[in-house]
Residue, then its C-alpha position, 0 to 999 in steps of 0.5 A: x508530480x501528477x496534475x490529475x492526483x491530489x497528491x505529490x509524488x506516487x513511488x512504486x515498490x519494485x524489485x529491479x530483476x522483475x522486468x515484466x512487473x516493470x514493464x505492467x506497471x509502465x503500461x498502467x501508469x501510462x493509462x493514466x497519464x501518472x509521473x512515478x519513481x521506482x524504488x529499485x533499492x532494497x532488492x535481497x541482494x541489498x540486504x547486507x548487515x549494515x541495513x538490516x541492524x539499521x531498520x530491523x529487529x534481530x529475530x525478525x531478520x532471523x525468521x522472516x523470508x528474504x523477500x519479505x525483509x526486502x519488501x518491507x525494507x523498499x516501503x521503508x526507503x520510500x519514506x526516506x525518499x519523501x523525507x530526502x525529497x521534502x514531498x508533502x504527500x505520496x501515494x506508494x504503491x507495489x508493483x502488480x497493481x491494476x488501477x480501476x477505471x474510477x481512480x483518479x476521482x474517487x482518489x482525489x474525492x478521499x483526499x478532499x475529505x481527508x483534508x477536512x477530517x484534521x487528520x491530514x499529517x496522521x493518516x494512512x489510507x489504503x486503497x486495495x482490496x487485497x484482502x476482500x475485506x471492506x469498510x463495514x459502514x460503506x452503505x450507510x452514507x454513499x456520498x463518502x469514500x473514506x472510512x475510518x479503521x483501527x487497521x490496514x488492509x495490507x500495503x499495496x496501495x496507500x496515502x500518507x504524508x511527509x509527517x507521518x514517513x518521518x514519524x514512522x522513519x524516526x520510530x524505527x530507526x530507534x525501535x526497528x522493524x519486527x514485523x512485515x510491512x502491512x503489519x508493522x503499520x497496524x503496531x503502529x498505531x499504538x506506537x506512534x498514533x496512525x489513523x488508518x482510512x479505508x477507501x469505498x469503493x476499493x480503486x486498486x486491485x493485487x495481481x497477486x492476489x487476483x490471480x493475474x500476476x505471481x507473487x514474489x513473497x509467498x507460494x500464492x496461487x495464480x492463473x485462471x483458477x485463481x482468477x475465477x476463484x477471486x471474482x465468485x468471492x468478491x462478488x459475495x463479500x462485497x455485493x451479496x454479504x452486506x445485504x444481511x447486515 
């Protein structure tokens, strides 16, 4: 546990071979003075019969990439750990994420108004700008950070509870798994009454997707092209875009 976060426990999605992932995100948890758990489970490897019948749906595990399986499956078993852990709240992060200078303030101003909202046990907030979308009605009052959605942006950096990883764990268990994990949160929401907040301004950013770092999952394309490419549509989108609104 962290004294600097509104929050319990932060748990990181990992895969247990990527030792310069492990060895980026020590540095950046170290920055700022944060305590986390690696979930080191659920690698391909672990993907044996037993798992896959326990949390998914048959044709997903048919059609889906390994990695993508895998990737669903250690956001999964984060929310047995908190249960196990009896964690009243977490924030889960992936393993290639850069925390912006201003995260701990602007993450603990979004739990302050979270806990004033009433949505506290329903609530998933996500803190990424991994798809360069942004909260439509930020400009409006720039005294708040959080904004309601009737969407995630993916799952590379998120809050919930202990109410809402049982409700979720509870409901695939039974139901299963049949979509990638950013997307199986949007199903939710219909399913079992997820209230996605967005946070503005967005305090984590994908190596990923920034160009900064590989993927794992996908052929995403990184290195300085991608880099530059990231910033120019950023820039527009977040700055000069809503402008014309």
């Amino acid at each position: 546990m962290t004294t600097l976060l509104k929050v319990d426990k932060i748990y990181i999605v990992h895969v247990s071979t990527a030792i310069d992932r492990a060895n980026h995100i020590k540095k950046m948890m170290q920055k700022f003075g944060f305590e986390y758990e690696l979930m080191l489970e659920g690698d391909i490897k672990d993907l044996n019969e037993k798992v896959l019948n326990k949390y998914f749906d048959k044709n997903f595990v048919k059609e889906a990439r390994p990695a993508v399986i895998s990737c669903a499956l250690k956001h999964l078993l984060i929310y047995e750990k908190i249960i196990a852990d009896n964690v009243k709240s977490a924030l889960i992060l992936e393993d290639d994420v850069f925390l912006m200078p201003n995260f701990i303030s602007v993450f603990n101003q979004s739990i302050e108004e979270l806990e004033q909202t009433g949505n506290l046990k329903k609530a998933m907030i996500n803190y990424e700008n991994s798809t360069l979308q942004f909260a439509k009605n930020e400009t409006k009052d720039t005294s708040k950070v959080l904004f309601p959605s009737h969407k995630s942006r993916c799952a590379a950096a998120y809050f919930m509870s202990n109410t809402l990883a049982q409700k979720i764990i509870n409901y695939t268990i039974e139901n299963k798994c049949n979509l990638p994990i950013d997307w199986y949160h949007n199903d939710l929401v219909s399913k079992i009454d997820i209230q996605h907040y967005w946070c503005h301004p967005t305090i984590v950013e994908q190596g990923s997707h920034n160009g900064k770092i590989a993927s794992l999952i996908d052929e995403k394309k990184h290195g300085v092209l991608r880099q530059i490419s990231w910033k120019i549509q950023k820039i527009y989108k977040q700055k000069i875009r809503p402008l014309f609104r």
